[in-house]
N, C-alpha and C positions, 0 to 999 in steps of 0.2 A: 431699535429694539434693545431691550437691556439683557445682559448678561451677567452671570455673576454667580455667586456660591447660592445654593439652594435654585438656583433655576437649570440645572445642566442635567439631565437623563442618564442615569446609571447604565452600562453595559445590558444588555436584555441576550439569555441565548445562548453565552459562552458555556464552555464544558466546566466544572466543576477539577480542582484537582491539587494534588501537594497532601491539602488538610482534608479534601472533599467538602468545602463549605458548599453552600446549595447556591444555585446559580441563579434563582430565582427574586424578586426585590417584592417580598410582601409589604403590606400597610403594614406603618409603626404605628404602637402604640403607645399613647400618652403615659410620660415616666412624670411623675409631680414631684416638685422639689421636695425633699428630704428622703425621698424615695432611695434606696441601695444602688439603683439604677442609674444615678442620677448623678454620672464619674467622667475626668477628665476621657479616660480611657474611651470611652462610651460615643461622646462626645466629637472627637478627632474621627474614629472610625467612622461615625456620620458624617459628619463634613467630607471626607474622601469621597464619600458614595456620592454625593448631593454635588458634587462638582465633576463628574464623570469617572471617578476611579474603579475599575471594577477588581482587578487585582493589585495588591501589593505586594512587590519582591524583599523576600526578606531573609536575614542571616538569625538565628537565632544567639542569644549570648545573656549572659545572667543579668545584666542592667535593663534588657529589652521585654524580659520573656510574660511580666503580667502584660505591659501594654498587646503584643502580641496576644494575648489571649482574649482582646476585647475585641482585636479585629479580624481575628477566625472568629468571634460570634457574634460579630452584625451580620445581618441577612445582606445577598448582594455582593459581599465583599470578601472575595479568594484571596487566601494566603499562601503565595509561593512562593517554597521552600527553595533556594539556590543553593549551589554550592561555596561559595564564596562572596564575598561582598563587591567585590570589582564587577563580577558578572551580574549582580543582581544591579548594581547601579545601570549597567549597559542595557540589561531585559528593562528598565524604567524608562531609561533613552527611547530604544525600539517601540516601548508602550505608549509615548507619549507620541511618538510620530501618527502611530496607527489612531489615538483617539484624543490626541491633543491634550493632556495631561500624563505624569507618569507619577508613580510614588517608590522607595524602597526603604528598608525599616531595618538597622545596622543597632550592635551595641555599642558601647564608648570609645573611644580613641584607637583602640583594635580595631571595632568594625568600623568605625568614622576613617581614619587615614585610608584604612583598604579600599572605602569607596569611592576615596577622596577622587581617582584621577578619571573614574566617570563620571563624576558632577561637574570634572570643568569639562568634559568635552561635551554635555548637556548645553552647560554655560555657551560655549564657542558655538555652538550649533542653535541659538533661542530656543530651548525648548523647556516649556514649565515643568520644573519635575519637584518634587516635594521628597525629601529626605529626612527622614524620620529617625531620633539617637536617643538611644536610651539610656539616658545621662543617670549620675550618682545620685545617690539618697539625698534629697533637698538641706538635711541635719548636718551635712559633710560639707557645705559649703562652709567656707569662713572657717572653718576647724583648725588650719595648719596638720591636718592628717594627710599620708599620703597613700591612695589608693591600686589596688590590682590593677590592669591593662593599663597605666597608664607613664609617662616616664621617669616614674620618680619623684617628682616633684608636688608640692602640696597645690600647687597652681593648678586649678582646673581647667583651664583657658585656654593651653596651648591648641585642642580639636576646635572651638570658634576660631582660633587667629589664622587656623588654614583655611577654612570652609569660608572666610571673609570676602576671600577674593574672588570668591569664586561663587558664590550664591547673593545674587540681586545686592549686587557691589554698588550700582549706582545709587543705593537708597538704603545703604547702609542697612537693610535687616536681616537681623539673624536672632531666632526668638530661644531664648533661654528659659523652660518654665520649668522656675524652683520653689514655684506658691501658685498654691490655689485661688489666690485672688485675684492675680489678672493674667491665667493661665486660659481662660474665654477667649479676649481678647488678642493676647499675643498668639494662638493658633490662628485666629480668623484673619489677626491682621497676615500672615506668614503668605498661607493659604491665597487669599487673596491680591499679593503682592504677586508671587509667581503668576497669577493670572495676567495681572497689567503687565507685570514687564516682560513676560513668555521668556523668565528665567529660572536656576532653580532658588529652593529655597532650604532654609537650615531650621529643623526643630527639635530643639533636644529637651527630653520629657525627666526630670528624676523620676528614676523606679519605683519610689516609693509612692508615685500619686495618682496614677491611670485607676488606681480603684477605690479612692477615697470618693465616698459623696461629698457633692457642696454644692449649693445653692443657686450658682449664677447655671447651672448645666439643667436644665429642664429640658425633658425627651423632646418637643418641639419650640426649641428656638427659636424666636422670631426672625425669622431669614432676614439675611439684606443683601442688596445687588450692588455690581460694580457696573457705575455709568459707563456707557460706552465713550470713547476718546474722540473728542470733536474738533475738527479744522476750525483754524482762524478764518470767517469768511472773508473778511477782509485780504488777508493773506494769501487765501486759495484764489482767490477773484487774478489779483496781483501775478502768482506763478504760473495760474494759466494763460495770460495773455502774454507772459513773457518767454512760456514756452510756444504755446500758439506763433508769436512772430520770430522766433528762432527757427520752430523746424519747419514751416511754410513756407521759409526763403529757400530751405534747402532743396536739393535736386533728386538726391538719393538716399534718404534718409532709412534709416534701419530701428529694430526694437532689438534690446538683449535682457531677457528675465533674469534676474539675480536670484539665491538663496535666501533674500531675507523679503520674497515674494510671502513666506510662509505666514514669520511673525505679522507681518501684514496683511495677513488672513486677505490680499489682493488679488490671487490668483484667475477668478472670474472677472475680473473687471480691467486684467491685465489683456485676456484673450476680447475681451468686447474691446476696445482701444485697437486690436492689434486689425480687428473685424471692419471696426469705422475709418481705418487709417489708411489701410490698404499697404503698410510696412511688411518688409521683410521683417520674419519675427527668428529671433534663435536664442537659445539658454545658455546660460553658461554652465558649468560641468555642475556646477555641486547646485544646481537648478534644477536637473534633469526630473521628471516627474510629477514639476509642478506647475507644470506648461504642457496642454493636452499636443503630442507631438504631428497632431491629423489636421493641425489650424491650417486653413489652404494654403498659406505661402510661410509656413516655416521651413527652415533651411538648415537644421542641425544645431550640433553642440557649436559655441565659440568659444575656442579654448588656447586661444596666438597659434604657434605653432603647432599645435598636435590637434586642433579643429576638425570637425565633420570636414571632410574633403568638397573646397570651395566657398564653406561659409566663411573661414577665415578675410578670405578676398573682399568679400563682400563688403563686411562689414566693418573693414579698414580702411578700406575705399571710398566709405562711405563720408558723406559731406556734414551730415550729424548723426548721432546716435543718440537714443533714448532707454540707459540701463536703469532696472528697475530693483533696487535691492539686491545691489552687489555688494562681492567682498572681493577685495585686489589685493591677493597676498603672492609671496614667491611661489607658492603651488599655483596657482589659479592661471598668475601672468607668463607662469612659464621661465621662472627665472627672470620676472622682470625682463621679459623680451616684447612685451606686447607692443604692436605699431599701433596707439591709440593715442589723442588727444587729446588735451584736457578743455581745449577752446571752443572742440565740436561735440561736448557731452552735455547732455542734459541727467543728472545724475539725482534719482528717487530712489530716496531711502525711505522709512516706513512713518517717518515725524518732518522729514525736511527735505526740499527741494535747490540744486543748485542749479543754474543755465549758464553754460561755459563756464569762462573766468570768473561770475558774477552777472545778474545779485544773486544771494540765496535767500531763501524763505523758509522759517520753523513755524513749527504749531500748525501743519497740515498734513493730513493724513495720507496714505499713499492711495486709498483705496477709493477715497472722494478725490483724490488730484487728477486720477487715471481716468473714474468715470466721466470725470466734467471735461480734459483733455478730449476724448474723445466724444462730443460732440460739439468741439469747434475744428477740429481741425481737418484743412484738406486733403482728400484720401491722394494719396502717390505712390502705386504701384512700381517704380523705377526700379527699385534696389531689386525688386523681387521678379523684375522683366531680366534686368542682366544677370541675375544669378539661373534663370532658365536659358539662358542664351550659352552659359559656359560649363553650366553642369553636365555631366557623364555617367550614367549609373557606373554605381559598384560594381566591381566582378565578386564571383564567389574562387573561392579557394580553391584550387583544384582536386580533382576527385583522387582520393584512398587509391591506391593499390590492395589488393589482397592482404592481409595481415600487416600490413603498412604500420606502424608507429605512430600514437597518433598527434594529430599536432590541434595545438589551442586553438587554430582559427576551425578547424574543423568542429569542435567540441561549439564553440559559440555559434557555430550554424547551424545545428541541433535544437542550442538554448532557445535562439530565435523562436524557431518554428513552436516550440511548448509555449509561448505567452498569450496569453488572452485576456479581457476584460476581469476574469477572474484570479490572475496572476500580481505577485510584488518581487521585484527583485529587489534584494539586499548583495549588496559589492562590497568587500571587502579592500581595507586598503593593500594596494598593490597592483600588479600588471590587470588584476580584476575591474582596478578602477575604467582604465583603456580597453579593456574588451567589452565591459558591459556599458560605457558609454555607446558604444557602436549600435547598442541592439536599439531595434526602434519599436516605440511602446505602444501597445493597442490604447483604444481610450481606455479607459480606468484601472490601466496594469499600475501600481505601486509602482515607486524605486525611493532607494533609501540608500547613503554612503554620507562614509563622515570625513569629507573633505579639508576643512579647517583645522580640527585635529589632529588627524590621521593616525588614532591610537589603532596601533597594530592588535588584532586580537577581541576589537568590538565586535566583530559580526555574531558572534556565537551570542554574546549577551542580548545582543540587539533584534537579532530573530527569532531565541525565545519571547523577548518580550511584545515585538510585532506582532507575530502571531499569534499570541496569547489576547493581542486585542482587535489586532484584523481579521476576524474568524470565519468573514465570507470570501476572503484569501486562500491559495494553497503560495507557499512562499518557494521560491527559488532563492537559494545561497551561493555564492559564488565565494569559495574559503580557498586562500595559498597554505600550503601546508605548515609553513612558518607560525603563520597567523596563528592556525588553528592548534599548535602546541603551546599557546599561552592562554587561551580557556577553552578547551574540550570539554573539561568537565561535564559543565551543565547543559550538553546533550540528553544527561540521564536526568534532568528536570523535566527537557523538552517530553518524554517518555511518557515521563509521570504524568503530565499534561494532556498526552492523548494528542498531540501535535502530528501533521501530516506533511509536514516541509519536506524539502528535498533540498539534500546539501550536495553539491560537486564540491569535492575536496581535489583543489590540484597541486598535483603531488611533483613539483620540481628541484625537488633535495634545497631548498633554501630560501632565505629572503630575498627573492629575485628584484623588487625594489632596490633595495639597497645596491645591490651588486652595478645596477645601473646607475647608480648614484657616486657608491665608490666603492670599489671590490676589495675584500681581504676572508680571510681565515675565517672570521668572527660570524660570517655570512652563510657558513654553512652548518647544517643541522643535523642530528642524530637521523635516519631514516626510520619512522615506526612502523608496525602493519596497521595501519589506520582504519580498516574493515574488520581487523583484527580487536581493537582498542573496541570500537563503538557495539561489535559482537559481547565483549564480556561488559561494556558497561549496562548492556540492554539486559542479559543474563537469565534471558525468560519472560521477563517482568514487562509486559508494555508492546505495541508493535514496533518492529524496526524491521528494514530487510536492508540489506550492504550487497554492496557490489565492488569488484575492480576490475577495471576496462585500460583495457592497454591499444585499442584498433578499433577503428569506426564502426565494426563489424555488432563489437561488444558494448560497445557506447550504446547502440542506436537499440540493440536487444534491451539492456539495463534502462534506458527510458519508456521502452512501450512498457516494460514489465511498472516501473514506478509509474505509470501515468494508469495504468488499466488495473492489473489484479493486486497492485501493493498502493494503489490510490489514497485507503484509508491508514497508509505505513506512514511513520518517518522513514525517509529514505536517504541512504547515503550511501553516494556512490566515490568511488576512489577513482581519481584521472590522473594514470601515469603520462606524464612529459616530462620532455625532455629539458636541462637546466638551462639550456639557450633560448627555448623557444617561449618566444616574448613578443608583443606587440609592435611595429616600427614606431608606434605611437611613445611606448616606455624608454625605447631606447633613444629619441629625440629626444623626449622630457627629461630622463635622468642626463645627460649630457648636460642640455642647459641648467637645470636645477644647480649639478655639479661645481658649473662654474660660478652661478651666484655666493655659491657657500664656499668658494676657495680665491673669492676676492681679497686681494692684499689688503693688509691695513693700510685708513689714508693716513698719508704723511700730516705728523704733529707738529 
């Protein structure tokens, strides 16, 4: 089946909100060339809609503000209003998890560098997102003039030379459009790149042309699709017989789902495999959600040392493994502690296939590798016989005392119980990462964390924009107080949006990550009233109800209330703990972490 710009269904349903553009996607009407209708501005807006975008997060600023006025009036397509440009790039991130595209819409070198450092954690996480800059007056190129927001210089270039690295690098584009003659083209080709490489992308518009008519922009453009990405048969034939007699010799072989199960839209064909194989199946952390966790014989997160309790064992033990879209970095491996192999992996990525030490095979897809794998291959229940032979359930935390102080394991066993098919958790980086790996996810609960990056302070971006496109979702946040004093802000977005999330803000006076990493001065933070903060940013205007809960008592009252009578709220609750009380999981991990990053230099 093909895919591609003009074949992708606009949002249907959402709330309207920011500008109150209508949430509805009526029939367009034919605009005929020469027609006033008939504008770059126009033009772009549609292409958003026609590839799934329903909102755009946007900063307002004088280079951006016609093009912004053409995409508050296409039908279909909200424009929200953020507080800052960093946060709006982060609600684009969140946007594009929830419907596989995100977009945000920034002024020149001001709003470009501010957004700059959620485009690479986009980047680091594959997620197609389209970032939209409202570059200088086309007349100004070439001038030797030197303009406002920018660093002095006549050079317009320095905002491409950052966003290079970082928007669909491998393919070098990043579209500059400073004429109307192949300003058709360079949006579609932009647009459509971020599709294939599910990276973002860079378009910067001069201001002075989203409302000029011309010619090539006819209200229906003849659509055109991107083929879909096809395996070398030859090649796939090849990798699966070579994995075929690799892992059939094995005894106890196991499956680990990777994060870049996504860009490889392989997710289903991961679990039929796992179905035909009869493998021990477990994810690794920054996987979590994209692996239904009810598969009969899955066995937890695999994460070295800080692992679901047992899967580790398993899975090291194991005589092969077959990881599916992994990343192995110092976060991941645990300070490069993991006991894994490189002689016993069968290692699929989303284009390429390695088996052991060799051979490898490119130009095969993961999602045709996985489905044909599984139906050759011998089912062997082994791995997943001995990991019920040495399993133990969990215990629960022990029960409160009366006004008891309350402690995180207790709060996360609350969280548990609220998840349901209609539920997404969003985890913040930090001790959040290690408690909500813990929770185990109904079928079709959400989870979302940004691992690879680990910029402190995405969740707030990232849930506005989630929700703004998961809207058969109520979202759960799991925010460190740290976190949440580097974008609070656009809460009062969330507001405006009519959003009904629910944040636990836990409030442990500091960047408790870090501390377990390496402790000092630097680590600890102003204490806010943070019910207090989100009280005057609400200020009437919008639902919100706030809570702070110091004891189980009041934790568990603050949840029936946000779950029942404040249902249609944002809700945020404040979780006072204590600045020790941490995960055993964070304090292993910061430890080794620790020592990766305080390795000597090697001798020169």
């Amino acid at each position: 089946m093909e895919t591609g710009i003009g074949s992708v269904d606009g949002p249907k349903g959402a709330p309207s909100c920011a500008v109150g553009c209508p949430a509805t996607f009526p029939a367009s009407s034919p605009t005929f060339v020469g027609s006033p209708e008939a504008t770059l501005g126009r033009h772009l807006a549609r292409r958003l809609v026609q590839v799934g975008v329903g909102d755009v997060f946007a900063v307002p600023g004088d280079f951006n503000l016609t093009l912004l006025d053409y995409l508050v009036a296409e039908p279909g397509l909200r424009l929200v209003g953020c507080c800052n440009e960093l946060n709006a790039g982060y609600a684009a991130d969140g946007y594009a998890r929830a419907k596989g595209v995100g977009a945000c819409a920034v002024t020149f070198t001001v709003g470009g560098l501010s957004v700059l450092n959620a485009i690479a954690g986009a980047y680091s996480e594959n997620l197609p997102l389209i970032c939209i800059v409202g570059g200088p007056n086309s007349n100004d190129y070439g001038t030797n003039r030197v303009l406002h927001h920018t660093i002095g210089l006549p050079d317009f270039s320095q905002e491409l030379r950052c966003f290079t690295p970082v928007t669909c690098y491998l393919s070098c584009y990043q579209a500059v459009v400073n004429s109307l003659d192949d300003a058709h083209e360079q949006i579609d080709k932009a647009i459509s790149t971020a599709l294939k490489e599910s990276k973002p992308v860079y378009i910067s518009v001069s201001c002075n042309l989203p409302s000029v008519p011309h010619p090539t922009f006819s209200r229906d453009p003849a659509p055109y699709f991107l083929a879909p990405r096809m395996s070398n048969q030859m090649g796939l034939e090849a990798a699966v017989e070579a994995t075929v007699a690799f892992l059939d010799k094995a005894v106890k072989p196991v499956m680990v789902a990777g994060p870049k199960l996504r860009v490889a839209k392989a997710g289903a064909a991961f679990a039929e495999l796992a179905d035909a194989s009869g493998y021990a199946v477990a994810t690794m952390p920054s996987a979590k959600g994209l692996v239904a966790e009810t598969l009969p014989r899955f066995i937890g997160t695999y994460w070295g040392a800080v692992s679901t309790a047992f899967c580790a064992e398993i899975v090291e033990s194991a005589d092969a493994y077959l990881f599916a879209g992994p990343i192995f970095n110092d976060y991941s491996s645990v300070g490069y502690s993991f006991l894994l192999k490189k002689e016993k992996a069968v290692i699929v990525q989303p284009d390429r296939v390695t088996v052991g030490n060799g051979p490898a095979f490119g130009c095969i897809m993961m999602k045709d590798f996985l489905a044909e794998l599984g139906k050759r291959l011998k089912k062997n229940t082994t791995a997943y016989e001995n990991y019920k032979r040495i399993w133990v359930p969990e215990g629960q935390p022990p029960e409160s005392e009366p006004g008891e102080p309350l402690r995180v394991n207790v709060l996360f066993k609350h969280i548990q119980k609220m998840l349901t098919g209609d539920s997404a958790v969003i985890a913040e980086t930090g001790d959040s990462w290690f408690n909500c790996q813990k929770l185990k996810l109904p079928d079709g609960c959400g989870y979302e964390f940004q691992m690879q990056y680990g910029s402190i302070g995405w969740s707030v971006g990232a849930l506005l924009g989630y929700a703004q496109g998961a809207t058969d979702k109520r979202v759960i946040a799991c925010i460190g107080d740290g976190s949440f004093q580097v974008t609070a802000q656009d809460v009062s977005t969330m507001l405006r949006c009519g959003q009904n999330s629910i944040i636990f803000l836990i409030n442990n006076g500091g960047y408790t990550i870090e501390v377990e990493i390496h402790d000092g001065p630097y680590n600890v933070i102003k204490n806010w009233n943070y019910t207090g903060l989100v009280d005057a940013i609400h200020n009437g205007d919008g639902n919100c109800w706030t809570a702070k809960v110091t004891c189980e008592e009041e934790l568990t009252a603050a949840i029936e209330t946000a779950t029942g009578d404040k249902k249609d709220c944002l809700c945020f609750i404040e979780v006072v703990a204590h600045k020790d009380d941490t995960s055993k999981e964070l304090l292993e991990w910061g430890s080794r972490v620790s020592a990766a990053n305080s390795r000597p230099p090697n001798p020169q």
